[in-house]
C-alpha positions in Angstrom: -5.9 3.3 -23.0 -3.3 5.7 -24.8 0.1 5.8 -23.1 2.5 8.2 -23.2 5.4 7.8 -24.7 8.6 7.7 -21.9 11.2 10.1 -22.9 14.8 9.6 -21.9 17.1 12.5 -21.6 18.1 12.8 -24.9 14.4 13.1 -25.5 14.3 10.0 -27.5 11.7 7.6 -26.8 13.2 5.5 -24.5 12.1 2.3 -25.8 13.4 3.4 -29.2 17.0 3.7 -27.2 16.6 0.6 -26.1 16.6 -1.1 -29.6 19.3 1.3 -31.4 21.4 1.3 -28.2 21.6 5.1 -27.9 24.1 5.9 -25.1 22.7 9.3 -24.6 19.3 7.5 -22.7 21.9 6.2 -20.3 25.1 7.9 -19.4 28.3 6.7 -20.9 28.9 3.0 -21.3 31.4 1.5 -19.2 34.4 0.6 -20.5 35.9 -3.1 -20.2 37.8 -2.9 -16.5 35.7 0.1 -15.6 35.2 -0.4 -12.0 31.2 -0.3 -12.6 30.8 -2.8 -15.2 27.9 -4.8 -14.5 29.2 -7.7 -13.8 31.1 -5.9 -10.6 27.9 -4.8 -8.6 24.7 -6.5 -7.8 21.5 -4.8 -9.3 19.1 -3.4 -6.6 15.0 -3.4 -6.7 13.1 -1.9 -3.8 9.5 -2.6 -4.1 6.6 -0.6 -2.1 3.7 -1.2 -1.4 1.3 1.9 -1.0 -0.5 2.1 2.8 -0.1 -1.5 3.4 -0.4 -2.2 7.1 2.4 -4.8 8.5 -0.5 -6.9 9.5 -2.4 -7.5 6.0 0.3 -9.9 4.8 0.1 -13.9 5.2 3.6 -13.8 6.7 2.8 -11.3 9.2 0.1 -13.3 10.5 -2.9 -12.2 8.4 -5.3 -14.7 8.2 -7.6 -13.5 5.2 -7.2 -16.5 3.0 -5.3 -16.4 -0.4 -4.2 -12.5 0.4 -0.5 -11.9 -0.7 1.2 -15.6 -1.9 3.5 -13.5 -3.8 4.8 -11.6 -0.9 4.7 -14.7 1.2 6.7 -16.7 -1.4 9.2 -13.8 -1.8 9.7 -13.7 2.6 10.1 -17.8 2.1 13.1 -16.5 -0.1 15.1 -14.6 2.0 14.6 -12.8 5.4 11.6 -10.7 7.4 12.2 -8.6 9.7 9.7 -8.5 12.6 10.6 -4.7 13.6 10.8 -3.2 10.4 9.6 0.5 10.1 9.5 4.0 8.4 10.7 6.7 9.9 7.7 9.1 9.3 3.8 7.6 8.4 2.7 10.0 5.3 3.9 9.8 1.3 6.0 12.0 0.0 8.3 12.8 3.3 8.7 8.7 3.8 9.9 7.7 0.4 12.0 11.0 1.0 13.9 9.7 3.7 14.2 6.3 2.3 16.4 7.7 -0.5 18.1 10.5 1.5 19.2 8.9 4.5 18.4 11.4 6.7 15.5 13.0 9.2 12.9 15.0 7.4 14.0 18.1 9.4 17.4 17.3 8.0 16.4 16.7 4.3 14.1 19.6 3.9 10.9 17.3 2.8 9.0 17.7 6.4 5.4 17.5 4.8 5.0 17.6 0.9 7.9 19.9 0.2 11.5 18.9 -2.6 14.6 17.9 -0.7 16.9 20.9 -0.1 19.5 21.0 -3.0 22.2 20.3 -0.9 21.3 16.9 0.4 22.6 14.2 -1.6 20.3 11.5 -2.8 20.8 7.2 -3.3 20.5 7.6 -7.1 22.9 10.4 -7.3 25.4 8.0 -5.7 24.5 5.6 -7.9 24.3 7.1 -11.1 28.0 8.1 -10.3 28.8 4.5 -9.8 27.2 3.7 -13.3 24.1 2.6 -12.4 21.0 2.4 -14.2 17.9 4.3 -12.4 14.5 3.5 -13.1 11.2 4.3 -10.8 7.7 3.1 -11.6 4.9 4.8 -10.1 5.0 7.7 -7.3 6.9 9.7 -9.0 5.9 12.8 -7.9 6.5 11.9 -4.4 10.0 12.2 -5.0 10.8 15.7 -5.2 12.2 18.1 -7.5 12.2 14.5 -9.7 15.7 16.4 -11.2 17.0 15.5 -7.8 16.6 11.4 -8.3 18.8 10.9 -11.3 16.0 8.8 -13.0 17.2 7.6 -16.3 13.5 6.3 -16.9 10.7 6.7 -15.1 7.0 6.1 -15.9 4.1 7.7 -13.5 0.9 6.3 -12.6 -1.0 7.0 -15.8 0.9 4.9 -17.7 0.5 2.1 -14.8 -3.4 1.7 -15.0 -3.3 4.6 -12.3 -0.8 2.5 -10.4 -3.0 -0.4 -10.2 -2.9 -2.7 -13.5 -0.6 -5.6 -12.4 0.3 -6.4 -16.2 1.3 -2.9 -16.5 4.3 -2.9 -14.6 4.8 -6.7 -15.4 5.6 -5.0 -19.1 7.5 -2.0 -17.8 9.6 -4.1 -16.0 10.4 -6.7 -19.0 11.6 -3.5 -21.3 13.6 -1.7 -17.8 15.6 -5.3 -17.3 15.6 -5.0 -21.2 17.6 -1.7 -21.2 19.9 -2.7 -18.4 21.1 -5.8 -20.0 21.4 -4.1 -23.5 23.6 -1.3 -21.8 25.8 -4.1 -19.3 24.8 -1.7 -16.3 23.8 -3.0 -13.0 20.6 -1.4 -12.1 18.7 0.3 -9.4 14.9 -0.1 -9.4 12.3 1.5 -7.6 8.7 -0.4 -8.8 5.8 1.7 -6.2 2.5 -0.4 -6.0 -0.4 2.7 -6.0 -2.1 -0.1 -3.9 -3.8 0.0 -1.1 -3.8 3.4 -1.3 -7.5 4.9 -1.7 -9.7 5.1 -3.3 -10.2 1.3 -2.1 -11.0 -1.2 -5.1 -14.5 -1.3 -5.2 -15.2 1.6 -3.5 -18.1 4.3 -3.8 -14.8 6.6 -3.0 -13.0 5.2 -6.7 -16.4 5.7 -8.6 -16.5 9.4 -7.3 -13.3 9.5 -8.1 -13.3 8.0 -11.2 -16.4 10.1 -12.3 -14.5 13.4 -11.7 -11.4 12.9 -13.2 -12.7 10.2 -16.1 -10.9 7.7 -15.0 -11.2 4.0 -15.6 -10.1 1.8 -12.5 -8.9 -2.0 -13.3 -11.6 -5.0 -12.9 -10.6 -6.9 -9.6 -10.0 -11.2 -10.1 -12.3 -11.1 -6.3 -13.7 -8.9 -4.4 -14.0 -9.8 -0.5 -16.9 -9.5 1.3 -17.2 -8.5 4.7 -17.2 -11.9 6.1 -14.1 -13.2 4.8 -12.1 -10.4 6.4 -10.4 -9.6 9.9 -10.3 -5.9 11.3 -7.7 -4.8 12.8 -7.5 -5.2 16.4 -7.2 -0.8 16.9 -10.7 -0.4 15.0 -14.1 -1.4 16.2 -14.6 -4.7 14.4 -18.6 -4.5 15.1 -19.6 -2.1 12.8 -20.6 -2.8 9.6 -19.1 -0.2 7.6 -16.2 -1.0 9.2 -15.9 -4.3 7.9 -17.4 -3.1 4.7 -14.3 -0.4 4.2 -11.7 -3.2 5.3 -12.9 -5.7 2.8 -12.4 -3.1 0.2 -8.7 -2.3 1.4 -8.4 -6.1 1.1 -9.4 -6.4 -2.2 -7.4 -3.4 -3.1 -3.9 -5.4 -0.8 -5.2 -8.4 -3.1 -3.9 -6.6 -6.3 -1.1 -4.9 -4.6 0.3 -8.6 -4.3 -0.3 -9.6 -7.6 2.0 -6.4 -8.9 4.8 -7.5 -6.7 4.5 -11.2 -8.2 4.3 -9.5 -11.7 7.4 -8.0 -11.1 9.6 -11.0 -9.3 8.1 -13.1 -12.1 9.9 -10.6 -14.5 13.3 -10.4 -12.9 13.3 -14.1 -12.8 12.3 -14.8 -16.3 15.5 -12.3 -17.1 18.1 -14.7 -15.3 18.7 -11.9 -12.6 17.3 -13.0 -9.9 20.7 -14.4 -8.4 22.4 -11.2 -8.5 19.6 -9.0 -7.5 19.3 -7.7 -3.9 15.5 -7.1 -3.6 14.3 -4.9 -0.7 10.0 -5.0 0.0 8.4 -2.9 2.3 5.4 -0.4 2.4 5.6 3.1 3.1 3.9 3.5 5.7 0.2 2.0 7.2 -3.2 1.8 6.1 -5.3 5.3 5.7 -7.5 4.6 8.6 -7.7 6.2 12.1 -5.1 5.5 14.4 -2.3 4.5 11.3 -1.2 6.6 8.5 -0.5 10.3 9.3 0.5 9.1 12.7 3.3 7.7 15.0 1.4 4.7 16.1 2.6 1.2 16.0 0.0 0.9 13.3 1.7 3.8 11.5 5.1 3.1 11.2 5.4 -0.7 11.5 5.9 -2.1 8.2 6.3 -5.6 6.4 9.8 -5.4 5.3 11.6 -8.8 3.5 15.2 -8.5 2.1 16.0 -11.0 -0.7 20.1 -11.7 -2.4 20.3 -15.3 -3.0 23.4 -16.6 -1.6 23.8 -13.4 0.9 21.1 -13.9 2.9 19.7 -16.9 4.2 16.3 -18.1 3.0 13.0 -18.7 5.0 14.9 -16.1 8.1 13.0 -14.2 10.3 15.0 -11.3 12.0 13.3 -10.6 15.7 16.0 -8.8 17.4 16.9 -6.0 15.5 14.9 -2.7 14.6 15.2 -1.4 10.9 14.0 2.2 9.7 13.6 3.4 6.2 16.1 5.9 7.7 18.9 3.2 7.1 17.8 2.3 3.4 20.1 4.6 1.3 23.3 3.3 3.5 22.1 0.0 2.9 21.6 0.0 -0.5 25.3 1.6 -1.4 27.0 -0.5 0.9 25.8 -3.8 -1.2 26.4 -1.6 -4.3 30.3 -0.7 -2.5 29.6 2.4 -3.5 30.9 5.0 -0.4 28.7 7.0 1.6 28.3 10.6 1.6 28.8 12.3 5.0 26.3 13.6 7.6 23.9 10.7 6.7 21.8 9.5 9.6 20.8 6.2 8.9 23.6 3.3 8.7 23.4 0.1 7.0 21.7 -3.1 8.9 24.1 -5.1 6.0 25.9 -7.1 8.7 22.3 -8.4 9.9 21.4 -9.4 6.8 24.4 -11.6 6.5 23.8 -13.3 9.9 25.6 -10.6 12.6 24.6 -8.2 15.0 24.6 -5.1 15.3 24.4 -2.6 18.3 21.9 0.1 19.0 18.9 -1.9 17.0 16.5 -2.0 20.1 14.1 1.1 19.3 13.6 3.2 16.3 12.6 7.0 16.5 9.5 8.0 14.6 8.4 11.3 14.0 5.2 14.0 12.3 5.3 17.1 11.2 2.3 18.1 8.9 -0.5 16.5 6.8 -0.5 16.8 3.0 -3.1 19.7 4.2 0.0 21.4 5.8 -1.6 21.4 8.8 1.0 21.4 11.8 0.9 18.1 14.0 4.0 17.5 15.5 4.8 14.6 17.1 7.1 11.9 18.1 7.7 8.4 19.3 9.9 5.7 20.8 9.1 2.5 19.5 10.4 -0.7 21.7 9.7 -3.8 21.0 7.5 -3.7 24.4 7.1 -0.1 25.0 5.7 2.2 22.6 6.1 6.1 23.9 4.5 9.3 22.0 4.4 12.7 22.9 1.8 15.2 21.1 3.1 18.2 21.3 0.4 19.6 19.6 -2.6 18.3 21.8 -3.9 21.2 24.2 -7.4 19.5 24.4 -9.3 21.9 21.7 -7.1 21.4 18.8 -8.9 19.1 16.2 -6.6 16.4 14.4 -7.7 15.9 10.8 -6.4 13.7 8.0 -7.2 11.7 5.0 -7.9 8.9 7.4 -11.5 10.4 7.5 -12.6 10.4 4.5 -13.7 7.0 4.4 -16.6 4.8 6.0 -14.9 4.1 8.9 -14.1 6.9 10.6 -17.8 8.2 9.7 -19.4 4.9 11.3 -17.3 5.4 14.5 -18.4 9.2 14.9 -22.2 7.7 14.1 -21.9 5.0 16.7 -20.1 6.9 19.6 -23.5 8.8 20.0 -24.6 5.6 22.0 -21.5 3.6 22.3 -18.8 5.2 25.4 -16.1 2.7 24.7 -16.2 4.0 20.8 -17.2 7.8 21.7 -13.4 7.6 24.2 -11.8 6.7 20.6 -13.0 9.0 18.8 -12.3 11.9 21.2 -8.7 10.6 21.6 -8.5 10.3 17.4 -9.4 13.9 16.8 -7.6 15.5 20.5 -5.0 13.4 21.5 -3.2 13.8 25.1 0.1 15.3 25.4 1.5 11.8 26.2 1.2 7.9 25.8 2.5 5.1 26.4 1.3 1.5 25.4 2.9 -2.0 26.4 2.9 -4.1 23.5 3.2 -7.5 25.4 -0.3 -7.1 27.1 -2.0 -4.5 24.6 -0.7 -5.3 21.1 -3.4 -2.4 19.8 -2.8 -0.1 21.7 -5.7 0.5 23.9 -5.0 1.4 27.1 -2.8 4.7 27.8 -0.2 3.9 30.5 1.1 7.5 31.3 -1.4 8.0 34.2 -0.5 4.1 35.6 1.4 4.7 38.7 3.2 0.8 38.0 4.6 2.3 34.9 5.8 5.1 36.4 9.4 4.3 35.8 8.9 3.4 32.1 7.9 6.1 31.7 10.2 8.2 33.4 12.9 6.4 31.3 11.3 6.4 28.1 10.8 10.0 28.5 14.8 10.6 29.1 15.2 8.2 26.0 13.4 10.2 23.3 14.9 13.7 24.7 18.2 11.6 24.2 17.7 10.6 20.7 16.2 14.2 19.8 19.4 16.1 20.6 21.0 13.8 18.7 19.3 14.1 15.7 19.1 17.8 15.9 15.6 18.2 16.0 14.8 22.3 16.0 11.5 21.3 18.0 13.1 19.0 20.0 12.2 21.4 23.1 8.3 20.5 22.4 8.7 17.0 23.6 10.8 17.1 26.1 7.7 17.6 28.9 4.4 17.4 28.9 2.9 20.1 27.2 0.7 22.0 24.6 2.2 23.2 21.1 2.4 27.1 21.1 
């Protein structure tokens, strides 16, 4: 495979700058006393994982054996959060917020769309502090790419398609590499392209393969349909169900393996100690009922923090709520770099170090559009018992359409709900929605059974309705009106 050659800004080859030193790859060098030497500010690496449900990882109680022992090992090294999500279920607009800080209506990047000029961005802030930026993989998804200050940055073609664990084990060695050579602390953003589709394995990645001549990396194992679990919101019976699943495993199989690649790295640097190490996914798995949604499926993530002597090993955080909305605060308050204003995530910093921290019992989670730019709005109110959405756009003849279909799964469940009720009542709720719904998470952890037209909820949901109105206003939502009662989207 020919790789590109990584340009810096000076348009040198950036691993040429790294052996002659050149300044002009990374900014000025800091001067002895400057306030962002590198040995002032801990180096940052926030690793994501691609569509990776919450559920598919050891840790978080999957029980496919041998699946991720690298993220396992890393949540045995610092602290998971059980309530960990993103703030919106789809790409580009989720890693958007996680380096903005702010609500997609806020930041401009609603669907696939750049972040408004004016909104400023972590690696702005960061570059301004002298640090180092490097991203591997997804670049694109962060957008204009002028706007992210990235001082190297390598897209999926020169990762194996996103997918070659080696790959980013090497682009890592020459990023740490660079950092040391210049003395800068360092932000790094390393993106896993798996378990995005097309699935390993898949007739979807030969197709795809095929059309663009692509040449997708050899799997170490391939699961089979019998050594998988499906998740408890899909119909576990059908066997293109459980074929499609075994292939996402497979594919969440590698996805580990370029997280352990890059840990191995850092640590075989000697940086591990003063690295604060953030892993999470961006959103859940492209199947019905998860990504492109505001489903417990779609915006629960796994998400372990890691800074060896900050935070306490082998943790498990159950009380708080997290969102990718509180990322960018996060990260510059470990960097002590200041905020910029009108941000609205804050940093969860004081949980990490063992506090609490007020107002961490829900998280708001909203959708605007597919990459289709189709219009879906909706939003949610996710509790750690109660889980309330409202569809604004569900007036019982709209269709809802997504990349989740693409695959065997959602073809199977259309096939089988010609003769199967309980499966045709999913389907029809997949593609019309209801204006409202509400799921308790104690007695129905997959969300089965709508609770809006249950006259013993009937307070709940009186309450959780006043609750998202609440939280609307004060984000400033311009369709916040939508949601506020049952309805259809005009």
């Amino acid at each position: 495979m020919t790789v590109p050659i990584q340009r810096c800004r000076s348009g040198v080859p950036w691993a040429v700058a790294l052996l002659l030193g050149l300044g002009s790859c990374v900014g000025p060098r800091a001067r002895a006393g400057d306030s962002a030497a590198r040995g002032d500010r801990p180096n940052l690496l926030l690793i994501t994982a691609d569509d990776l449900n919450y559920d598919s990882v050891g840790v978080y109680g999957c029980t496919v054996a041998g699946i991720t022992p690298n993220i396992d090992r890393l949540a045995g090294q610092g602290l998971r959060f059980t309530h960990g999500h993103v703030t919106i279920a789809v790409c580009q607009p989720s890693r958007s917020v996680m380096l903005t800080g702010r609500y997609p209506h806020r930041n401009g990047a609603r669907g696939f769309e750049p972040i408004r000029d004016d909104v400023p961005t972590l690696t702005e802030e960061l570059r301004k502090a002298g640090y180092l930026n490097g991203i591997l993989g997804k670049v694109g998804h962060l957008a204009p790419v002028r706007r992210f200050a990235w001082d190297v940055q390598l897209g999926p073609t020169e990762l194996g398609h996103g997918r070659v664990p080696q790959r980013y084990r090497e682009e890592v060695r020459k990023f740490l590499q660079l950092a040391r050579r210049r003395d800068r602390p360092f932000f790094l953003m390393a993106n896993s392209h798996d378990p995005h589709r097309p699935f390993a394995g898949s007739a979807q990645e030969r197709q795809v393969a095929k059309k663009y001549n692509r040449t997708y990396p050899v799997v170490d194992h391939a699961f089979r349909p019998e050594e998988i679990v499906v998740p408890g919101f899909l119909p576990a019976a059908l066997p293109q169900v459980r074929r499609e699943i075994a292939e996402y495993f497979t594919s969440v199989r590698r996805c580990d393996q370029t997280v352990g690649a890059i840990l191995e790295e850092l640590r075989a640097a000697g940086m591990e100690r003063n690295t604060f190490v953030v892993f999470m996914s961006d959103h859940g798995m492209a199947l019905p009922f998860a990504k492109t949604n505001v489903y417990l499926a779609s915006t629960k993530v796994p998400w372990i923090v890691r800074w060896p002597g900050k935070v306490a090993a082998s943790a498990v955080d159950s009380r708080h709520f997290v969102s990718a909305i509180d990322l960018m605060a996060t990260f510059l308050e470990v960097a002590g770099v200041a905020l910029p204003s009108e941000m609205d995530g804050r940093s969860f910093l004081p949980v990490l170090t063992g506090g609490a921290q007020a107002g961490r019992d829900r998280v708001l989670t909203v959708f605007y559009r597919t990459s289709g730019r189709r219009e879906y709005p909706m939003r949610c109110l996710q509790g750690e018992r109660f889980g309330y959405i409202r569809n604004a756009w569900s007036d019982g003849e709209r269709v809802f359409r997504n990349e989740s279909q693409q695959g065997r799964t959602f073809r199977a469940m259309q096939k089988a709900a010609k003769s199967d009720v309980a499966i045709a009542e999913r389907v029809k709720l997949f593609q019309r929605r209801v204006p409202e719904e509400l799921y308790d998470f104690v007695l129905d952890p997959n969300a089965l059974r709508n609770l809006v037209d249950d006259p013993g909820y009937a307070e709940v949901l009186k309450s959780m309705r006043q609750q998202l109105a609440t939280e609307l206003s004060k984000t400033g939502d311009p369709e916040a009106s939508l949601f506020t009662v049952p309805g259809g989207y005009p």
